[in-house]
C-alpha positions in Angstrom: 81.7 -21.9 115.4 84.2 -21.5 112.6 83.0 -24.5 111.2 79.7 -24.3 111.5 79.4 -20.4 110.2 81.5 -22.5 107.1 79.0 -25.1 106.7 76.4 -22.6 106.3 77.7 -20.6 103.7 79.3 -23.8 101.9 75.1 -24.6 101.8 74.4 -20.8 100.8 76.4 -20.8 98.3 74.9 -24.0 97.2 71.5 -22.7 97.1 72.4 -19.9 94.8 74.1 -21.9 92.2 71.5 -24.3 92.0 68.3 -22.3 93.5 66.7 -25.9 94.4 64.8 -24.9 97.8 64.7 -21.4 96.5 62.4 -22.3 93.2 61.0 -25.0 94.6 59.6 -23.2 97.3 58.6 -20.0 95.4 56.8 -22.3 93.0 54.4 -23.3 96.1 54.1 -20.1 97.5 52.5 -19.1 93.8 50.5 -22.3 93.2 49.0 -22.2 97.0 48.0 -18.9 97.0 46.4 -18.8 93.6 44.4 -21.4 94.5 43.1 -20.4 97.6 42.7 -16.8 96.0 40.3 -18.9 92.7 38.6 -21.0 95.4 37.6 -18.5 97.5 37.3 -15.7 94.7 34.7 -12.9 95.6 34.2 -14.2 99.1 35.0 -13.0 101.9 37.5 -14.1 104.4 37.1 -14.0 108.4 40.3 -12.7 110.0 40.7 -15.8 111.8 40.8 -18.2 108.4 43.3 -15.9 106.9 45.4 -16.4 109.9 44.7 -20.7 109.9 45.2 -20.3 106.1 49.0 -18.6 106.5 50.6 -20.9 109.1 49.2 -24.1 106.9 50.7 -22.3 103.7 53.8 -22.2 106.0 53.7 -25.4 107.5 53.4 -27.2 103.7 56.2 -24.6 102.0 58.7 -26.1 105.0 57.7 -29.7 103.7 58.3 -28.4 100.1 61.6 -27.0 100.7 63.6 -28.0 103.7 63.2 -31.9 103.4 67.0 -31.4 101.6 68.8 -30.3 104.0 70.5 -33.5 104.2 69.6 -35.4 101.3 71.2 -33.3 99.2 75.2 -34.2 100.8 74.3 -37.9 100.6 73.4 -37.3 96.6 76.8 -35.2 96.1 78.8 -37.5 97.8 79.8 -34.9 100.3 78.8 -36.8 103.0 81.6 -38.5 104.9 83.7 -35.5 103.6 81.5 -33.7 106.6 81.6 -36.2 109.1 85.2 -36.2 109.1 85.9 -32.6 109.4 83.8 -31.1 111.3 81.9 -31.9 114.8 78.2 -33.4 114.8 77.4 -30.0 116.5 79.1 -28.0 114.6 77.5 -29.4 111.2 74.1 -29.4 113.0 74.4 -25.8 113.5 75.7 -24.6 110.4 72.3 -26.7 108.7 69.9 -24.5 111.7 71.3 -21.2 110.8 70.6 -21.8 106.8 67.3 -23.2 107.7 66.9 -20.6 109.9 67.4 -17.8 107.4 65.9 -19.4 104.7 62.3 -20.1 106.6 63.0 -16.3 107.9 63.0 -15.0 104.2 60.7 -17.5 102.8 57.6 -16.6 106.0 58.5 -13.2 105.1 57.2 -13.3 101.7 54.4 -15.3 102.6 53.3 -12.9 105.0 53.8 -9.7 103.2 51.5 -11.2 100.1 48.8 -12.5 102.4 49.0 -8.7 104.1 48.6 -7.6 100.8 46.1 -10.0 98.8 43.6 -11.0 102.0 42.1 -7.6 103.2 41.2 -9.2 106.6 44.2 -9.9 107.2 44.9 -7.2 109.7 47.5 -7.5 112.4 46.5 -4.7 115.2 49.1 -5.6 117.4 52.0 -6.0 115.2 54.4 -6.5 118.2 52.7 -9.3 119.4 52.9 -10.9 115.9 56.6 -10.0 115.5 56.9 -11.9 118.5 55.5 -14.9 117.5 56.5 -14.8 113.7 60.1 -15.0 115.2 59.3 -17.5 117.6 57.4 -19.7 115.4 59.8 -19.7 112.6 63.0 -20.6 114.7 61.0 -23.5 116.1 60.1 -24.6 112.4 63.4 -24.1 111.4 64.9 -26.5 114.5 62.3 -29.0 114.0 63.1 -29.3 110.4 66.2 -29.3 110.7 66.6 -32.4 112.9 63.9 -34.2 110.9 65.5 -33.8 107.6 69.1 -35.4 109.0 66.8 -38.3 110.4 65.0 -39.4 107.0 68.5 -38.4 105.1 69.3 -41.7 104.6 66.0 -43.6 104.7 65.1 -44.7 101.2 61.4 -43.4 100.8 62.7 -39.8 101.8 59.8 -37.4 100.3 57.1 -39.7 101.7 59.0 -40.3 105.2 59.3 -36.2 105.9 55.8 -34.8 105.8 54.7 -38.2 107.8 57.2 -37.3 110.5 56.9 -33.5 110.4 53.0 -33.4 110.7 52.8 -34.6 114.5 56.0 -32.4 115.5 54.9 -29.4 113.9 50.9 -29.7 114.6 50.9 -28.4 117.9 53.2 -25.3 117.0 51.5 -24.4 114.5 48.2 -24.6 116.1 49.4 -22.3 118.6 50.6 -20.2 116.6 47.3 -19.7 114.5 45.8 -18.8 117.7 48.6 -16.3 119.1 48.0 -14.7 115.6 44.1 -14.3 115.8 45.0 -12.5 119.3 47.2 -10.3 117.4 44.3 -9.9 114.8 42.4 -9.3 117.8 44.8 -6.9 119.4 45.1 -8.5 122.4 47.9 -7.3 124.4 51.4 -9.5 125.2 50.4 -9.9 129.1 47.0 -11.3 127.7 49.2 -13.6 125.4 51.5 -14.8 127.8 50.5 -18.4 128.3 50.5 -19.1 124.6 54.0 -17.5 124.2 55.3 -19.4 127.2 54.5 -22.8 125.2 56.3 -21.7 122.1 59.5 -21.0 123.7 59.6 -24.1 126.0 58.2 -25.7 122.6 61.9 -23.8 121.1 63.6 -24.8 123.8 62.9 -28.7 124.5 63.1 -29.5 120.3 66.6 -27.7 120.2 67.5 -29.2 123.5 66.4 -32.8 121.7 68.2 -32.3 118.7 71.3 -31.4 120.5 71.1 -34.7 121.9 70.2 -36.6 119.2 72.3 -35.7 116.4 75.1 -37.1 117.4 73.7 -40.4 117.2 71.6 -39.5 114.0 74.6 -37.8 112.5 77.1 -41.1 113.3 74.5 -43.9 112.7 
C-alpha cells in the first residue's frame, strides 16, 4: 500500500500545481447549473427532476474531469517510469483513491448548491441519501477509473471516454436518481433495500472487474 498511498499523493500534488481536473471541473459545475437555473428560470421544479437533474450534472462533471487520470502520465512521459516501479495493483489503487476523493469533494459541492439554489430539492431522509451518495460516488469513481486507463492510450481519447462511460454508468445512475426520489420521499432504508442491494453488487462486480483487468490494460 506504500506505493499506492505514493501514487496518490504524487497525482495530488499534481492536481494542485496544475489545478487541471480541479478548474476544469468547477468551470462545468458553474456553466451547467446556470443554464439549467436561465432555462428553467421562474418555474418550478418537481422534487423528482431536481433529483434526475443532479445525478446527470454528476454523471457529465465525471466525463469533464476524470477522463485524465491516465492521459495525463502518457503526456508527461511518466509512464513506463510507473510501470517499472510499482505493481499494476498498486498504481490502480493509488489512481481509485484520488478519484475517489476528488468525485467525493467535487459531488459534494454539486449537491450542497443544488440544496441551496433548487428549493424542491428536499432530502427527508438524509440517511438514506448519505447512503447512497457514498455508494454512488465510489462506484463512479471505480468505473472511471478503469475506463480512463483503458482509452489512455487510444488516439481519439475525449471522444472514446464519454462513448464508453455512458453504458457503464447508465444503469447506476439511474438507480441512483430513484434511491434519491425515495429519500426525497422519505421512504425508509428497509423500503430501499432492493435498490441499495444493486448499488453495492453494482460496487462490488466493477471493482472486482477492474482488479482483473488492469493488469492486462495496465501491461498492454
Amino acid at each position: 500500500m506504500k506505493s499506492a498511498i505514493s501514487i496518490f499523493f504524487k497525482d495530488w500534488k499534481s492536481e494542485l500545481r496544475t489545478r487541471y481536473s480541479v478548474n476544469s471541473l468547477a468551470m462545468f459545475i458553474i456553466v451547467a447549473i446556470s443554464v439549467i437555473l436561465f432555462s428553467v428560470k421562474d418555474e418550478p421544479l418537481s422534487p423528482y427532476l431536481t433529483a434526475g437533474l443532479l445525478w446527470t450534472v454528476i454523471f457529465f462533471s465525471a466525463m469533464s474531469g476524470l477522463s485524465r487520470t491516465f492521459v495525463s502520465e502518457e503526456e508527461r512521459g511518466t509512464f513506463l517510469i510507473l510501470q517499472i516501479i510499482a505493481s499494476p495493483l498498486n498504481v490502480f489503487s493509488g489512481k481509485l483513491l484520488f478519484n475517489t476523493l476528488l468525485v467525493f469533494l467535487i459531488n459534494s459541492i454539486i449537491t450542497l448548491l443544488f440544496s441551496l439554489l433548487f428549493s424542491a430539492f428536499i432530502i427527508k431522509n438524509i440517511y438514506l441519501f448519505t447512503a447512497v451518495f457514498f455508494l454512488g460516488n465510489f462506484g463512479i469513481a471505480v468505473s472511471s477509473t478503469v475506463i480512463a486507463a483503458i482509452i489512455s492510450k487510444a488516439g481519439a481519447k475525449g471522444t472514446l471516454y464519454p462513448v464508453l462511460s455512458f453504458p457503464v454508468l447508465l444503469p447506476l445512475i439511474l438507480i441512483l436518481s430513484e434511491l434519491t426520489n425515495f429519500s426525497i420521499d422519505g421512504k425508509s432504508v428497509e423500503e430501499s433495500l432492493t435498490e441499495i442491494l444493486v448499488i453495492i453488487c453494482y460496487d462490488v462486480i466493477m471493482l472486482t472487474v477492474s482488479v482483473m483487468l488492469f493488469d492486462f490494460i495496465w501491461k498492454d
